[in-house]
C-alpha positions in Angstrom: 27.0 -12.0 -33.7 26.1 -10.9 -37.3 23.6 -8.6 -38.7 21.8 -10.1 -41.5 18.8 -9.2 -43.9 16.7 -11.7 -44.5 16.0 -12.1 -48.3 13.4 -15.4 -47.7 11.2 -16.4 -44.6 12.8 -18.4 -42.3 10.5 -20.1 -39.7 11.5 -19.3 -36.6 13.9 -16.4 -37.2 11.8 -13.8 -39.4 10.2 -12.6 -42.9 11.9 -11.5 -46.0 13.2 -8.1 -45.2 13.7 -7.9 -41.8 17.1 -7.4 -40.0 18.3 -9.8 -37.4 21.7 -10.7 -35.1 22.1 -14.5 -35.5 25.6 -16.0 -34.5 28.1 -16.4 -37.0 28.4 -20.2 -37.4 24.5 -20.2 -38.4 24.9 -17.0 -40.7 28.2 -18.6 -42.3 26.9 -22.2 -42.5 23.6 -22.3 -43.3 21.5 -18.7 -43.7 24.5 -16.9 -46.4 25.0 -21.0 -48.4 20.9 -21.4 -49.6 20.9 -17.2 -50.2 18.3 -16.9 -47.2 19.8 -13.8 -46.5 22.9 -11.1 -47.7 25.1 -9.5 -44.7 23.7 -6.1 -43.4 25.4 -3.0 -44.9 24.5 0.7 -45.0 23.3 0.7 -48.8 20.9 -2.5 -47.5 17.8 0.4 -46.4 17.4 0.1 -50.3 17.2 -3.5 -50.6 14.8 -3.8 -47.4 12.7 -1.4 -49.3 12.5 -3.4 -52.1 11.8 -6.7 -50.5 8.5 -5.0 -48.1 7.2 -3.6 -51.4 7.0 -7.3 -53.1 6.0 -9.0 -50.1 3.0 -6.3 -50.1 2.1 -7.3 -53.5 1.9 -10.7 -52.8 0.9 -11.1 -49.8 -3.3 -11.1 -48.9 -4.3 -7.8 -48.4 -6.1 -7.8 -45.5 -7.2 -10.5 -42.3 -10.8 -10.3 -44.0 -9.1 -11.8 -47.2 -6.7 -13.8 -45.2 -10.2 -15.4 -43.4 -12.1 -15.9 -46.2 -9.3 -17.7 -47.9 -8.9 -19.8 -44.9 -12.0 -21.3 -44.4 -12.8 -22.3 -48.1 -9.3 -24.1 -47.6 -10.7 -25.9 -44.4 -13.9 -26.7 -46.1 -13.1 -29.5 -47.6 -9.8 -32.0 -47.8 -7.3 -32.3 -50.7 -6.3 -35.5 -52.5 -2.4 -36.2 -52.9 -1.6 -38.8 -55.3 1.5 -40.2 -54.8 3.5 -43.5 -55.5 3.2 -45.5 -53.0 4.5 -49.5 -51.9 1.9 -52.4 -51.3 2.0 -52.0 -47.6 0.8 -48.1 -47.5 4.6 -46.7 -47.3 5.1 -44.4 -49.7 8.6 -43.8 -52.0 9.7 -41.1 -50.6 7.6 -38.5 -48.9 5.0 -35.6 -49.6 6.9 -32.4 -49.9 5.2 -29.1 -49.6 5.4 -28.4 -53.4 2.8 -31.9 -53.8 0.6 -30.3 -50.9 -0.3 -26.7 -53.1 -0.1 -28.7 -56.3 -3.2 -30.5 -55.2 -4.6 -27.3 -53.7 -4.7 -25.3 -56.7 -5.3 -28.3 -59.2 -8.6 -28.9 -57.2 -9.5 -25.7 -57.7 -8.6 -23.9 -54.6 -6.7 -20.5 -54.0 -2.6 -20.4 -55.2 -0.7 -21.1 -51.8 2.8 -20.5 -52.0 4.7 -23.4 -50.8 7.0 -21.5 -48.1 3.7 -21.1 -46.0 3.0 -24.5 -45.9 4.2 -26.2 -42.4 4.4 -30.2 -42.0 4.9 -31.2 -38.8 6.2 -34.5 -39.2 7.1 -35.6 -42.7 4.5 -37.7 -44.3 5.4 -41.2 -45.1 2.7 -43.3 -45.6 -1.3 -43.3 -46.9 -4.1 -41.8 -45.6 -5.8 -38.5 -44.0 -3.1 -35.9 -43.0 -2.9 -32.3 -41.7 -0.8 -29.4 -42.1 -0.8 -25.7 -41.3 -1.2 -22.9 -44.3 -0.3 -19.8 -43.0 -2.0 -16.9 -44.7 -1.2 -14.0 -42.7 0.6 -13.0 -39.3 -2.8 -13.7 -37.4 -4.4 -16.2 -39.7 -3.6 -20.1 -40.3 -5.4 -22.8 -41.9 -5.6 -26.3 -41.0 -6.0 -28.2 -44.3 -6.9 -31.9 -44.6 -4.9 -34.2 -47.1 -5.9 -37.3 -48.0 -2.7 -39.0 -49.5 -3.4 -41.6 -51.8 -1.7 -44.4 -54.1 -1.5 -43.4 -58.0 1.0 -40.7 -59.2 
């Protein structure tokens, strides 16, 4: 087993900042390669310190916040546009960065695209959903519409 900080979020495993034994094929192969986290040493209190206090700054203050945000997200659904075949398939697929583009461009609040969750990739036209989570207790469901013209 190693002992790991966690530098990014990793769905599944933990937030940015937080120490955790994963096996050493996982650590090696996939978390140390994409810099998701740095091997746990004694001087890494200092770095953990550092990573909680940016998280703080970014992240929504309180669940109040975290609330309000997510129902003016779930009032109404966001257009994608994206290239797409004559049959409906797309080229390609909508990736997380597309989904808070359209967000933000339509004048909703700046969602980083780590907290976005697709469950299946989407691969074709028409009305979607995905999961926006906001804080540790709060998630949005946000509607997409996906549709042809990039």
């Amino acid at each position: 087993m190693a002992k790991l900080i966690l530098t990014h979020e990793v769905t599944g495993l933990g937030t940015a900042g937080d120490v955790v034994d994963v096996k050493d094929g996982y650590a090696r192969n996939y978390l140390l390669p994409r810099n998701l986290a740095t091997p746990w040493t004694k001087g890494g209190q200092k770095q953990i310190d550092q990573i909680t206090a940016a998280r703080r700054k970014r992240a929504i203050a309180s669940i109040e916040d975290a609330r309000a945000v997510r129902d003016s997200l779930q009032a109404k659904p966001f257009v994608v546009r994206v290239n797409a075949g004559p049959n409906g398939r797309l080229f390609g697929s909508v990736t997380t960065a597309d989904i808070a583009e359209a967000i933000q461009a339509s004048g909703g609040q700046q969602v980083d695209r780590r907290t976005i969750e697709i469950g299946q990739p989407i691969k074709s036209l028409g009305g979607h959903q995905v999961q926006v989570r906001l804080h540790a207790d709060v998630s949005a469901t946000v509607d997409l519409n996906v549709v042809p013209g990039a």
